[in-house]
NUDRENMI-791323 format. One record per atom (N, C-alpha, C): residue in three letters; chain; atom name; z, y, x. Coordinates in steps of 0.2 Angstrom, whole numbers, plus 5000, padded with zeros to 4 digits. Each point is the difference from the previous one (the first is absolute). Example, Ala and Ser with C-alpha at 12.3 -4.5 7.8 and 13.67 -1.06 7.14 Angstrom:
BEGIN
("ALA", "A", "N", (5039, 4972, 5066))
("ALA", "A", "CA", (5000, 5006, 4996))
("ALA", "A", "C", (5000, 5006, 5004))
("SER", "A", "N", (4996, 5005, 4998))
("SER", "A", "CA", (5001, 5006, 5004))
("SER", "A", "C", (5003, 5005, 4996))
This chain:
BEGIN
("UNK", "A", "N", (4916, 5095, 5328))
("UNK", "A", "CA", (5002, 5007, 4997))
("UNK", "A", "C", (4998, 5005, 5006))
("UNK", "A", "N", (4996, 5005, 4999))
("UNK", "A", "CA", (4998, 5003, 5004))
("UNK", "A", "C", (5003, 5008, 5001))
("UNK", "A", "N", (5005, 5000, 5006))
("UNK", "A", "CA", (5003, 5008, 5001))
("UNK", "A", "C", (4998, 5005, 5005))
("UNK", "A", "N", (5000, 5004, 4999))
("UNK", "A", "CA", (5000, 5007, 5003))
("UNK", "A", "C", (4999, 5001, 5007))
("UNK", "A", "N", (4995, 5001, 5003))
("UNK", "A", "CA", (4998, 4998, 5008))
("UNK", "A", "C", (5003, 5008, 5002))
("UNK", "A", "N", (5002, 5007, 4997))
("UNK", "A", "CA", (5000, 5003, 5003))
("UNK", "A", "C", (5005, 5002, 4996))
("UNK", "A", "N", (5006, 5000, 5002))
("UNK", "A", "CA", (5006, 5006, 4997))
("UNK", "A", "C", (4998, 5006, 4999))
("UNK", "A", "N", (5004, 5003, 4991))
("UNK", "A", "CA", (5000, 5003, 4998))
("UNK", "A", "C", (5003, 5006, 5004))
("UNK", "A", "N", (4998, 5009, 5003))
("UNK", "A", "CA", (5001, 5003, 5006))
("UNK", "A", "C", (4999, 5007, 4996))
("UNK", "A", "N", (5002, 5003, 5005))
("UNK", "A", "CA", (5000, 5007, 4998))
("UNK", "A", "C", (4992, 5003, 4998))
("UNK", "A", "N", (4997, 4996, 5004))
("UNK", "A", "CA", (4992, 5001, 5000))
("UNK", "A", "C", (4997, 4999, 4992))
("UNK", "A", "N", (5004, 4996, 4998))
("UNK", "A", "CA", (4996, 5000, 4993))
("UNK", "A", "C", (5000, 5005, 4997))
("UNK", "A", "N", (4998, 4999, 4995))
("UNK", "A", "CA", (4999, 5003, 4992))
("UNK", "A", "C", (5005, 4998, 4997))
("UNK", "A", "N", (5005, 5003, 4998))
("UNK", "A", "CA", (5008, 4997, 4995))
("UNK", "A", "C", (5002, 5005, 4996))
("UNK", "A", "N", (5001, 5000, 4993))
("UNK", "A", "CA", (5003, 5002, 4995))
("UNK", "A", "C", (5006, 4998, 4998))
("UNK", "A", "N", (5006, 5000, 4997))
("UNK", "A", "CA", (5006, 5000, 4997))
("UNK", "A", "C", (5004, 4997, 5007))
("UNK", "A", "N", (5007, 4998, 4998))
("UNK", "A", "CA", (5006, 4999, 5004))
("UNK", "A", "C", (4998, 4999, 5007))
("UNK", "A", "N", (5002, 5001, 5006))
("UNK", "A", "CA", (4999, 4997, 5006))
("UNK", "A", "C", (5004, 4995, 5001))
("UNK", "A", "N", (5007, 5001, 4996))
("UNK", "A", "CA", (5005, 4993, 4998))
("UNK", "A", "C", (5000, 4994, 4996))
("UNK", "A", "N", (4994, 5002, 4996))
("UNK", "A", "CA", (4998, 4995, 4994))
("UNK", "A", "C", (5003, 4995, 5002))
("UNK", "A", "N", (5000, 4993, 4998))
("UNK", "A", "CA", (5002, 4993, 4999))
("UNK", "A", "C", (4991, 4997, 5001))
("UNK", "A", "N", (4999, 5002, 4997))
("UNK", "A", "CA", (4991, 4999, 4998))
("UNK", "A", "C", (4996, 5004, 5003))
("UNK", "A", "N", (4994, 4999, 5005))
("UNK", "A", "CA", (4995, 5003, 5002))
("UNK", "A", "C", (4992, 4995, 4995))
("UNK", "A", "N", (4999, 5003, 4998))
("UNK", "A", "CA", (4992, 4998, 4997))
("UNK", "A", "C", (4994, 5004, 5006))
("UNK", "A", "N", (4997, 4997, 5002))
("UNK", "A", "CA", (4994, 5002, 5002))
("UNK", "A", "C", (4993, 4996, 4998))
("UNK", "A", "N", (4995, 5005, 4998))
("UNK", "A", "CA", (4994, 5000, 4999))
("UNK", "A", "C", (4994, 5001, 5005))
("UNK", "A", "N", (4997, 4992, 5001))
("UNK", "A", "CA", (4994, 5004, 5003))
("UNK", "A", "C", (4994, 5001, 4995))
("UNK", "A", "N", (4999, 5003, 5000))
("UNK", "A", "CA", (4993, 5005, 4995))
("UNK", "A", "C", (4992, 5003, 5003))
("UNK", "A", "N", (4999, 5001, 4996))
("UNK", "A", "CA", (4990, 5002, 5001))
("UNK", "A", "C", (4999, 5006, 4991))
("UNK", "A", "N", (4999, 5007, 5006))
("UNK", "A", "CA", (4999, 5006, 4994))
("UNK", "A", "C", (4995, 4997, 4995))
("UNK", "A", "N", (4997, 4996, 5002))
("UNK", "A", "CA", (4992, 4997, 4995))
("UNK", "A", "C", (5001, 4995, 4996))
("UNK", "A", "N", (5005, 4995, 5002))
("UNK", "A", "CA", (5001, 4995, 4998))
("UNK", "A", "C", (5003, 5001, 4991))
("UNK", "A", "N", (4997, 4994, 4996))
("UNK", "A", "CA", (5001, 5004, 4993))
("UNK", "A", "C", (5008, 4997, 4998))
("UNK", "A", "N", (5000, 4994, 5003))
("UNK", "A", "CA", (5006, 4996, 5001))
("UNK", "A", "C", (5006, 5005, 5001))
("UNK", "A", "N", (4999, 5002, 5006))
("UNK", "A", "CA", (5004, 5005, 5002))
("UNK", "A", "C", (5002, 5004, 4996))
("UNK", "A", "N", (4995, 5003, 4996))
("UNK", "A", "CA", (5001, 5005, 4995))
("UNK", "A", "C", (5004, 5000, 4994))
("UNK", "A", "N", (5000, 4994, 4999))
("UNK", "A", "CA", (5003, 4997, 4995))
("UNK", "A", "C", (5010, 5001, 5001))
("UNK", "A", "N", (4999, 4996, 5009))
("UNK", "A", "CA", (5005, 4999, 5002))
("UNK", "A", "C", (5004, 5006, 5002))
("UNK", "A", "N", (4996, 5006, 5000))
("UNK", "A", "CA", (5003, 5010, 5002))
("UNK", "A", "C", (5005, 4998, 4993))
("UNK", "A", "N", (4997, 4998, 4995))
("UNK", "A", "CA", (5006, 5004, 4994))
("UNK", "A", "C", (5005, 4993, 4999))
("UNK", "A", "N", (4998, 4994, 5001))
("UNK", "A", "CA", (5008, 4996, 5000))
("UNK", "A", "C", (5006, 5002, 5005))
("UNK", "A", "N", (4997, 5002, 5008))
("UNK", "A", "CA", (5004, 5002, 5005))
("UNK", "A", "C", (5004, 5006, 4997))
("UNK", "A", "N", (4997, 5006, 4996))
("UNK", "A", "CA", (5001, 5005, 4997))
("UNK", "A", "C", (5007, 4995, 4995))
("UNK", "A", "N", (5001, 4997, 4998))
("UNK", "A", "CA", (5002, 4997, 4993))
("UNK", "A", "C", (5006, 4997, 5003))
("UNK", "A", "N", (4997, 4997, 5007))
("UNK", "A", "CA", (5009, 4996, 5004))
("UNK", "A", "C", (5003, 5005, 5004))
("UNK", "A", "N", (4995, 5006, 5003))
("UNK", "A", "CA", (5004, 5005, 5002))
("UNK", "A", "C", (5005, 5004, 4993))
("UNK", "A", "N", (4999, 4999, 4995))
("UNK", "A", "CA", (5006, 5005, 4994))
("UNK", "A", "C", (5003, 4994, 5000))
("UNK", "A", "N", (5001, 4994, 4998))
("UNK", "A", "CA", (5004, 4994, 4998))
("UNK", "A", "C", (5005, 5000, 5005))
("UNK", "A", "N", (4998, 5000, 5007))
("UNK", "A", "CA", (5004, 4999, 5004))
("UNK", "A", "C", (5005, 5008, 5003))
("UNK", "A", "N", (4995, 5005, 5000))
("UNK", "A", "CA", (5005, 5004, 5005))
("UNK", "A", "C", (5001, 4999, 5004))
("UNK", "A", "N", (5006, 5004, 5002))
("UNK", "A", "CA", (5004, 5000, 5006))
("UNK", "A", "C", (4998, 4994, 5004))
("UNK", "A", "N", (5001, 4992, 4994))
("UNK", "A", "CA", (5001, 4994, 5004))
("UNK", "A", "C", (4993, 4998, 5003))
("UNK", "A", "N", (4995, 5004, 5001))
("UNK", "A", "CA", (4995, 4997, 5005))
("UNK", "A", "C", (4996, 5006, 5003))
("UNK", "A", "N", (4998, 4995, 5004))
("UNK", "A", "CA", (4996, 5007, 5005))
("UNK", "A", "C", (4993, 4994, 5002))
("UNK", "A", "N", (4997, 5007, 4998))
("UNK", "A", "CA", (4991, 4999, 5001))
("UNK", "A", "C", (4997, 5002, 5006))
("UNK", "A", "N", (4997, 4995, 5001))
("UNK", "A", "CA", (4995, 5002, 5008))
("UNK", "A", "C", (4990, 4997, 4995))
("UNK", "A", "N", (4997, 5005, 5003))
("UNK", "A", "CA", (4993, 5000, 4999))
("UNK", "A", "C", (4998, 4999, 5008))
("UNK", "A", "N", (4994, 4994, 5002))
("UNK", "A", "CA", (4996, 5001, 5004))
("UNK", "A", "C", (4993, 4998, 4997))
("UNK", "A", "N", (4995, 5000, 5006))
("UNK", "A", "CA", (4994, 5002, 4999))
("UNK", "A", "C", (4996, 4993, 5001))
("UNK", "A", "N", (4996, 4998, 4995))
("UNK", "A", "CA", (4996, 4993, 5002))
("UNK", "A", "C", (4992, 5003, 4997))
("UNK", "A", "N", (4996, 5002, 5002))
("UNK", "A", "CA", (4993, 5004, 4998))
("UNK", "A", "C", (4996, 4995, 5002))
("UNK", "A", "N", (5000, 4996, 4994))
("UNK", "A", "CA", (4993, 4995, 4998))
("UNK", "A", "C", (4993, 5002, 5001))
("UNK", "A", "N", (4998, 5001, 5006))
("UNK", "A", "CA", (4993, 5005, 5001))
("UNK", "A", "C", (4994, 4996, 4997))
("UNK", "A", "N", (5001, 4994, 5001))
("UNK", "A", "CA", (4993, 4995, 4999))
("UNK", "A", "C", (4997, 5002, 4992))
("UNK", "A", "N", (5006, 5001, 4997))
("UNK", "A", "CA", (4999, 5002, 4992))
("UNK", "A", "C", (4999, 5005, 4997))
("UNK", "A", "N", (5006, 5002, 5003))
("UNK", "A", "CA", (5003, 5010, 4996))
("UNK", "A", "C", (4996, 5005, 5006))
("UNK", "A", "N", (4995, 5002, 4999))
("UNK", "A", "CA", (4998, 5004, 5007))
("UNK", "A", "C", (5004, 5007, 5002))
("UNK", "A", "N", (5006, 5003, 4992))
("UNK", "A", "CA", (5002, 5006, 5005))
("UNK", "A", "C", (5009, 4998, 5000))
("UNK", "A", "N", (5000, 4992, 5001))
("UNK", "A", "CA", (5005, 5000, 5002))
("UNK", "A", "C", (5006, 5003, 5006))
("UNK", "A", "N", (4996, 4999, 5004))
("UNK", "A", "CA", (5003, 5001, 5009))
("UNK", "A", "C", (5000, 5007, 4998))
("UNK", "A", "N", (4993, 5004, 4997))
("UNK", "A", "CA", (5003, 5007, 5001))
("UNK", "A", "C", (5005, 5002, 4995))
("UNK", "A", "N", (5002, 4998, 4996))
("UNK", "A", "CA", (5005, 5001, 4995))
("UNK", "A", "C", (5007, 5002, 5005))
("UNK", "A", "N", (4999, 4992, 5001))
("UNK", "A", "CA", (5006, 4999, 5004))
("UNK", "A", "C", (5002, 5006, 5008))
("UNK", "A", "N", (4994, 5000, 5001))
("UNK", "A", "CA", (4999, 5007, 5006))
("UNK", "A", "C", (5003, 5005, 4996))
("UNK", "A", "N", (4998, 5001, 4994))
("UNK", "A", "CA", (5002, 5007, 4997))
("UNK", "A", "C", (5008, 4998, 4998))
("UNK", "A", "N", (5001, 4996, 4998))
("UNK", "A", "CA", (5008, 5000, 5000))
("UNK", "A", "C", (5004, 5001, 5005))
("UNK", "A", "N", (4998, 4997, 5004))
("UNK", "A", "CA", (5001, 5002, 5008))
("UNK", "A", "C", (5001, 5006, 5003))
("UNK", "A", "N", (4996, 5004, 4998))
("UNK", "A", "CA", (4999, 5005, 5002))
("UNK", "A", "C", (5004, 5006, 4996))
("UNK", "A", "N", (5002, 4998, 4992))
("UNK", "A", "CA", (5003, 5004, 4996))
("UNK", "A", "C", (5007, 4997, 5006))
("UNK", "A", "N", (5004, 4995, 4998))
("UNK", "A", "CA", (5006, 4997, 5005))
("UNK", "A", "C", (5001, 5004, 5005))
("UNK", "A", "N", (4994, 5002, 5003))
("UNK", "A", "CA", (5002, 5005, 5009))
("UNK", "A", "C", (5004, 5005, 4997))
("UNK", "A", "N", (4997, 5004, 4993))
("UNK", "A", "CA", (5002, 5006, 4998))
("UNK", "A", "C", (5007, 5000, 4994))
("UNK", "A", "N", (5002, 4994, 5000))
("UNK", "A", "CA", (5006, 4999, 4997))
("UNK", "A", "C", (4996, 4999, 4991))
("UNK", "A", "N", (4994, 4998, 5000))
("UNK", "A", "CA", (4999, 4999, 4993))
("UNK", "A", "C", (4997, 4993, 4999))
("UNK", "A", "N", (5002, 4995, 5003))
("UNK", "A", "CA", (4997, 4993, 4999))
("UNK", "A", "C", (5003, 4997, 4994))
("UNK", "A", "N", (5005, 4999, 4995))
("UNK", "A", "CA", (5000, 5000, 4993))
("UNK", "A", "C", (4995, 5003, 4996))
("UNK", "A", "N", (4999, 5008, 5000))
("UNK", "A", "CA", (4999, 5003, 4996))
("UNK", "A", "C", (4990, 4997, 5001))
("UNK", "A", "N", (4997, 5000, 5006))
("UNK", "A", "CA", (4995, 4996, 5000))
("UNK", "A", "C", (4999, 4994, 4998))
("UNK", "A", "N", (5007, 4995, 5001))
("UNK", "A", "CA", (4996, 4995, 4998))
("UNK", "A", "C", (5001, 4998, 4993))
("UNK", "A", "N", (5005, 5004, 4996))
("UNK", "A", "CA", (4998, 5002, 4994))
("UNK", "A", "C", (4994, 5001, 4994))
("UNK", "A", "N", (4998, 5005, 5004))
("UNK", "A", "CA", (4995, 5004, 4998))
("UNK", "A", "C", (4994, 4996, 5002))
("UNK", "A", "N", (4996, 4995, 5004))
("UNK", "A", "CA", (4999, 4995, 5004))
("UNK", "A", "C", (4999, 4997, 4992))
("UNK", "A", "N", (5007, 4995, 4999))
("UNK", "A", "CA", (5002, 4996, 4996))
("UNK", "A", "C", (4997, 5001, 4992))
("UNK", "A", "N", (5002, 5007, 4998))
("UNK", "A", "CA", (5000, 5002, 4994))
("UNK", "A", "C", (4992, 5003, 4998))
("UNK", "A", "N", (4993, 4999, 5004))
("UNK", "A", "CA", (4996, 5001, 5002))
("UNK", "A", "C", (4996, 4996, 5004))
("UNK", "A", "N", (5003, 4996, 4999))
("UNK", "A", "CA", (4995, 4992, 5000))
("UNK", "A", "C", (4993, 5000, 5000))
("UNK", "A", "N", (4998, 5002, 4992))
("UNK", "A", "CA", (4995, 4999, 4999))
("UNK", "A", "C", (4994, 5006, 5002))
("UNK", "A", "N", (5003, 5005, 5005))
("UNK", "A", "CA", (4996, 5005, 5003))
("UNK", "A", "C", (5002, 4997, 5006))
("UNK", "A", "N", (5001, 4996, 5004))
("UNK", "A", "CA", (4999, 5002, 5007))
("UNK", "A", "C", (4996, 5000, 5003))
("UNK", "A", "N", (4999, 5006, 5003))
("UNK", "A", "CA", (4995, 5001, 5005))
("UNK", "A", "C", (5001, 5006, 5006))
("UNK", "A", "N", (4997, 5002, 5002))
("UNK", "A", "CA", (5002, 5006, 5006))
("UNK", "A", "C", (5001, 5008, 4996))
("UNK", "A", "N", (4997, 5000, 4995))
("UNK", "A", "CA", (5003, 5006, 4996))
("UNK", "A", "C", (5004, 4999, 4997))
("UNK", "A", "N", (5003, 4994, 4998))
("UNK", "A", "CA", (5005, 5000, 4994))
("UNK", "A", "C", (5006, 5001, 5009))
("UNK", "A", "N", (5001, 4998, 5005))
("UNK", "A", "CA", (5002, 5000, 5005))
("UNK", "A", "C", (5001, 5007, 5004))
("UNK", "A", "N", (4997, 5006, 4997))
("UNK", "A", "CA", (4999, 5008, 5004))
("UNK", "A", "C", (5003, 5002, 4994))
("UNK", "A", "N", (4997, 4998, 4994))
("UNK", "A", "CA", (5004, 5003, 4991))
("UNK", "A", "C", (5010, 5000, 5002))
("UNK", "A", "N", (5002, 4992, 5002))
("UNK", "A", "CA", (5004, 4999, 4999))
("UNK", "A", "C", (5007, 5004, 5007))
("UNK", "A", "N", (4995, 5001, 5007))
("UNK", "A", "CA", (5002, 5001, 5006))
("UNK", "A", "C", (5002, 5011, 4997))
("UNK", "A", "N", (4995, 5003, 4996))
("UNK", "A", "CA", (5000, 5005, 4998))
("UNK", "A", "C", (5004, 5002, 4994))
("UNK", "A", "N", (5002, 4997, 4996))
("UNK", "A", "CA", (5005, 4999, 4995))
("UNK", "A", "C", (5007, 4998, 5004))
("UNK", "A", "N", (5002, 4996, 5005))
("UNK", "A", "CA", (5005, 4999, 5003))
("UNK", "A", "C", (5000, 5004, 5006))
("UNK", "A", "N", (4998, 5007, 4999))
("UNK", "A", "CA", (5001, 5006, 5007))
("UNK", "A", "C", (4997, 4997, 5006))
("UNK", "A", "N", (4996, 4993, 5001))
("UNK", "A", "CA", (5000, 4999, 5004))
("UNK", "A", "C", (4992, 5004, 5003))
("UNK", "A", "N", (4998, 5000, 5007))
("UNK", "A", "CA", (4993, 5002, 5003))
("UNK", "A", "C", (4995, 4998, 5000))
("UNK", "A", "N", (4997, 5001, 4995))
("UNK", "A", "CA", (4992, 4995, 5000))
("UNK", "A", "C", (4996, 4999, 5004))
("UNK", "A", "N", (5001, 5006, 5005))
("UNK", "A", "CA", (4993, 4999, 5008))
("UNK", "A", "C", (5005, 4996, 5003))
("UNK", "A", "N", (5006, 5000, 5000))
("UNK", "A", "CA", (5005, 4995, 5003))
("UNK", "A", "C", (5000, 4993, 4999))
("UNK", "A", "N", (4999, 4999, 4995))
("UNK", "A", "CA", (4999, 4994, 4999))
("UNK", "A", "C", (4994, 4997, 5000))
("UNK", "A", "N", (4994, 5003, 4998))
("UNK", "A", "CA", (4992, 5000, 5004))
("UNK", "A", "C", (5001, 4998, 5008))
("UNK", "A", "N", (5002, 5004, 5003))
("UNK", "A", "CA", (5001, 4999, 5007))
("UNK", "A", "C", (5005, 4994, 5001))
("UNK", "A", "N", (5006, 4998, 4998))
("UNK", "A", "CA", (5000, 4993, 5000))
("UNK", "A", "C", (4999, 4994, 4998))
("UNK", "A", "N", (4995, 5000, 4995))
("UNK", "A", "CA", (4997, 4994, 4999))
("UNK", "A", "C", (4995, 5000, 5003))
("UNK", "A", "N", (4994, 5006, 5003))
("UNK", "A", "CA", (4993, 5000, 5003))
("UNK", "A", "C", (5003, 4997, 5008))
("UNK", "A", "N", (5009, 5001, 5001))
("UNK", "A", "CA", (5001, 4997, 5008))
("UNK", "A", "C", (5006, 4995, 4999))
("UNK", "A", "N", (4997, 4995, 4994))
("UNK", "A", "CA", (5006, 4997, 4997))
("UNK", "A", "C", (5005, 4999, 5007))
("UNK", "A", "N", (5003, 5007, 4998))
("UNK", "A", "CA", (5009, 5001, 5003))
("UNK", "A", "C", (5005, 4994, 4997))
("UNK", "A", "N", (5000, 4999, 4993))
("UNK", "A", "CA", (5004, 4996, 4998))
("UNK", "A", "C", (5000, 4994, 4998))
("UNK", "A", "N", (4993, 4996, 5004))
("UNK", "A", "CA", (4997, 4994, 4999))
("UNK", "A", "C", (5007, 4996, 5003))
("UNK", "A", "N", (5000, 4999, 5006))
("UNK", "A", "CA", (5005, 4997, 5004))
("UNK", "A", "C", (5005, 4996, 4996))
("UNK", "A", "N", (5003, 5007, 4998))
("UNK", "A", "CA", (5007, 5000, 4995))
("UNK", "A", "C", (4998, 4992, 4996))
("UNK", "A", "N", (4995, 5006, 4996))
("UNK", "A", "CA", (4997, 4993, 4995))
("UNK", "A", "C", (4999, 4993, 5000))
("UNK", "A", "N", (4995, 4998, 5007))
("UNK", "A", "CA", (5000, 4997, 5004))
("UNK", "A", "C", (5006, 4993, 5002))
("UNK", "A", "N", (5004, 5005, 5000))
("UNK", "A", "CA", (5006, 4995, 5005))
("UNK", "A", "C", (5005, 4999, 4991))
("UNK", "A", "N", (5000, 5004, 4995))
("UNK", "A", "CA", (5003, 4994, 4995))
("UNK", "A", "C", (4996, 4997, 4998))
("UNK", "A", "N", (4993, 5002, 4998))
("UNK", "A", "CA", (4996, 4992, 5000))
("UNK", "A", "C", (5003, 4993, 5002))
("UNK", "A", "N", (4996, 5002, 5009))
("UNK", "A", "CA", (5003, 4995, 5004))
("UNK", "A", "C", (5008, 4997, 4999))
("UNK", "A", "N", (5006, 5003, 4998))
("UNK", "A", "CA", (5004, 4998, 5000))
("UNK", "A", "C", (5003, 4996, 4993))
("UNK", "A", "N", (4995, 5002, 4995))
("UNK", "A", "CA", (4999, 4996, 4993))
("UNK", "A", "C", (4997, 4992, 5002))
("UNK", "A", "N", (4995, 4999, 5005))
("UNK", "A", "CA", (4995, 4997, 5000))
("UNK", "A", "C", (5007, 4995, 5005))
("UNK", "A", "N", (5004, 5001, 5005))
("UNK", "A", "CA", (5002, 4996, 5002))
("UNK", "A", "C", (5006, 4998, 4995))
("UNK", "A", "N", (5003, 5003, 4996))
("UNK", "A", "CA", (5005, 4999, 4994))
("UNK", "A", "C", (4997, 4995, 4995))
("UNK", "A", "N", (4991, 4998, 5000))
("UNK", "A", "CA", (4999, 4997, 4995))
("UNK", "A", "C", (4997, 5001, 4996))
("UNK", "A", "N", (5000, 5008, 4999))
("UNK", "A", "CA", (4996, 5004, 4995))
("UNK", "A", "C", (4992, 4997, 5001))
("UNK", "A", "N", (4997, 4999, 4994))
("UNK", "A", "CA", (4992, 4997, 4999))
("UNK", "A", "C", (4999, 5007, 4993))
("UNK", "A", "N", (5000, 5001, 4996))
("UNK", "A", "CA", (5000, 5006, 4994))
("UNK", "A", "C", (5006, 5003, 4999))
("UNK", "A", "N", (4997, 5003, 4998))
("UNK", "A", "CA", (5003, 5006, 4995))
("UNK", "A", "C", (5002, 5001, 4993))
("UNK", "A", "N", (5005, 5002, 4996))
("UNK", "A", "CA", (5006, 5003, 5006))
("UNK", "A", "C", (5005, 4993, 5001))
("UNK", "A", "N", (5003, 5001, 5004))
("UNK", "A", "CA", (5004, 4993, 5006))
("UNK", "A", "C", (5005, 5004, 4997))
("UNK", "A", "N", (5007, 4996, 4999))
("UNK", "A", "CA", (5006, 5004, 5000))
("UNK", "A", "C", (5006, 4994, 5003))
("UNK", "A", "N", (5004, 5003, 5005))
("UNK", "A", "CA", (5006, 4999, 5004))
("UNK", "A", "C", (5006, 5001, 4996))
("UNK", "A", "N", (5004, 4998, 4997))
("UNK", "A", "CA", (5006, 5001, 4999))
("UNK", "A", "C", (5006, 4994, 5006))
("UNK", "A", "N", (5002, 5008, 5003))
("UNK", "A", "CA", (5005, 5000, 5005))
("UNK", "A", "C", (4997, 4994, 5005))
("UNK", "A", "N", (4993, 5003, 5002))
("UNK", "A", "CA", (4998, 4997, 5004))
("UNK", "A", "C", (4997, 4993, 5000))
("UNK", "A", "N", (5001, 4997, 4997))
("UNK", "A", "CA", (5000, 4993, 4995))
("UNK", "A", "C", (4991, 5003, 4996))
("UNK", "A", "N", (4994, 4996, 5000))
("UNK", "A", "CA", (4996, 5001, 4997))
("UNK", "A", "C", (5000, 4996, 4994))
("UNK", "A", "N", (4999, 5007, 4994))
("UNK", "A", "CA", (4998, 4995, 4995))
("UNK", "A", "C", (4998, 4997, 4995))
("UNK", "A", "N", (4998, 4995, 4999))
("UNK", "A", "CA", (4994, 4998, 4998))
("UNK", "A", "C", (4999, 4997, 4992))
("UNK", "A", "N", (5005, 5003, 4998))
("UNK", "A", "CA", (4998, 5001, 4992))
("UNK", "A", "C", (4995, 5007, 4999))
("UNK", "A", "N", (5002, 4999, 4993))
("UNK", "A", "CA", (4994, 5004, 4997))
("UNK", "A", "C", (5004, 5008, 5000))
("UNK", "A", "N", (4995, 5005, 5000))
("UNK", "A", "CA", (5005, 5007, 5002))
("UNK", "A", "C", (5001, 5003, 4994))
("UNK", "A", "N", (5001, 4997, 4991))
("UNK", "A", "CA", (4998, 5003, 4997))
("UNK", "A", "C", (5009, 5003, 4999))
("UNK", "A", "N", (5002, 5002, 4997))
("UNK", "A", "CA", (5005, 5005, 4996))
("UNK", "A", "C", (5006, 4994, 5001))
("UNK", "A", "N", (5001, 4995, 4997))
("UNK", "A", "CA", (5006, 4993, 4998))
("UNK", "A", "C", (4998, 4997, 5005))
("UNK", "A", "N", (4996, 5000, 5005))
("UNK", "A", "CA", (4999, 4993, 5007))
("UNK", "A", "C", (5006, 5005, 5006))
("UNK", "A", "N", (4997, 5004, 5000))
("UNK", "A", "CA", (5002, 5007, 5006))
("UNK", "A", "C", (5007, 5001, 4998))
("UNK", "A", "N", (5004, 5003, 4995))
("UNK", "A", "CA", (5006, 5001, 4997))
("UNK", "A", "C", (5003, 4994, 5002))
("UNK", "A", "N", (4998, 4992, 4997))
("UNK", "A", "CA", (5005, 4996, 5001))
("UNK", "A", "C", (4998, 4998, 5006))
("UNK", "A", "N", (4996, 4998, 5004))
("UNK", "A", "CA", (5000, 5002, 5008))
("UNK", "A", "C", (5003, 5003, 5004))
("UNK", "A", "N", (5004, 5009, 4999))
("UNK", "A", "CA", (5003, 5004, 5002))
("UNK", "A", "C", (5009, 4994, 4997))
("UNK", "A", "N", (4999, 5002, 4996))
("UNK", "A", "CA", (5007, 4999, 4996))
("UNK", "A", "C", (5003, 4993, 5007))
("UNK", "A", "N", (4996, 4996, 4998))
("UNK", "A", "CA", (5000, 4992, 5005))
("UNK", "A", "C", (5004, 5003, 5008))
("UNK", "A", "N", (4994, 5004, 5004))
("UNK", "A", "CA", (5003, 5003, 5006))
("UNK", "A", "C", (5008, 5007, 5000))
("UNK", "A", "N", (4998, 5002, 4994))
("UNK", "A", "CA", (5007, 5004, 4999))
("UNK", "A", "C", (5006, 4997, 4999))
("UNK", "A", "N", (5000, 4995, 4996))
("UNK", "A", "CA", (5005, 4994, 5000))
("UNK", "A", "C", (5003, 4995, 5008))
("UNK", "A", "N", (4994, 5000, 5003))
("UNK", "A", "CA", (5001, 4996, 5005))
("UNK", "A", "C", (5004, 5005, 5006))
("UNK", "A", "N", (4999, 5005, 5001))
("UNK", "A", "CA", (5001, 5009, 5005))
("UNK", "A", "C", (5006, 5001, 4996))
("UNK", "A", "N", (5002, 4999, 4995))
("UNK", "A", "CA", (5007, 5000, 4999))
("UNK", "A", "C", (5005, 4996, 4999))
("UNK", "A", "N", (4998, 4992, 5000))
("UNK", "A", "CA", (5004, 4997, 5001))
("UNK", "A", "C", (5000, 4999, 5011))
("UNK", "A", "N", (4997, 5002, 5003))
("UNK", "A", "CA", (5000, 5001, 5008))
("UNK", "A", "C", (5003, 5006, 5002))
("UNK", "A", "N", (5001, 5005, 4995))
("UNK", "A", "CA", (5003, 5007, 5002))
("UNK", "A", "C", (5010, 4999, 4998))
């Protein structure tokens, strides 16, 4: 059973409760079609649960295959500097099947963000590193594809679909309150 090499931190990307009982974390690839499948179940555990879980997104950018991965992920990154890293990687998620470096300035443009600003950090990948270093810390957590999902640290290795995930959570919500 393979867990979490790097605690979940302020540095992340996290959605819902910071007191959850339940943290779910994702690691994901903008390009991955897997993934994309996986943006609207996450979407589906995040309403069922609520308050009672809280979501972390990191970055795993499959370059060998998906070529505008890493920059995707750069553009996520770089919307995050400016307080908009959901809303990109939304928009990322929900536009799948356009990714590329325009759907990337469309979407940075649409969310107020600065298109020559964002040209200029990906031309001096500013937020490769970032990237970078959740890969690396997916790759010593175990991660091999995408999307990899952690509940409460715990990796795991059922299927992500809708009834795997739920009774998954439910499993660790049960266990977090009978220890609480």
């Amino acid at each position: 059973m393979a867990t979490l090499a790097v605690p979940v931190s302020p540095h992340d990307h996290i959605q819902g409760n910071e007191n959850a009982l339940v943290t779910l974390l994702q690691y994901g690839d903008y390009q991955c079609g897997h993934c994309g499948l996986g943006y609207y179940i996450v979407k589906a555990v995040q309403d069922h649960y609520e308050s009672q879980l809280r979501f972390v997104f990191r970055n795993f950018p499959l370059v060998q295959i998906h070529p505008y991965a890493e920059t995707a992920a750069e553009t996520a990154e770089f919307a995050g500097a400016h307080n908009r890293f959901w809303e990109m990687h939304d928009g990322l998620y929900e536009n799948q099947e356009r990714v590329s470096l325009t759907l990337m300035f469309e979407l940075a443009d649409y969310h107020g963000l600065s298109v020559s600003g964002l040209q200029e950090a990906l031309e001096r990948h500013e937020f490769r590193p970032r990237v970078r270093d959740d890969f690396l810390g997916g790759v010593r957590s175990g991660v091999n594809g995408t999307p990899t999902f952690f509940i409460n640290s715990v990796r795991h290795d059922g299927s992500y679909n809708l009834e795997d995930l739920v009774s998954a959570i439910d499993a660790r919500l049960d266990q977090a309150r009978q220890a609480a």
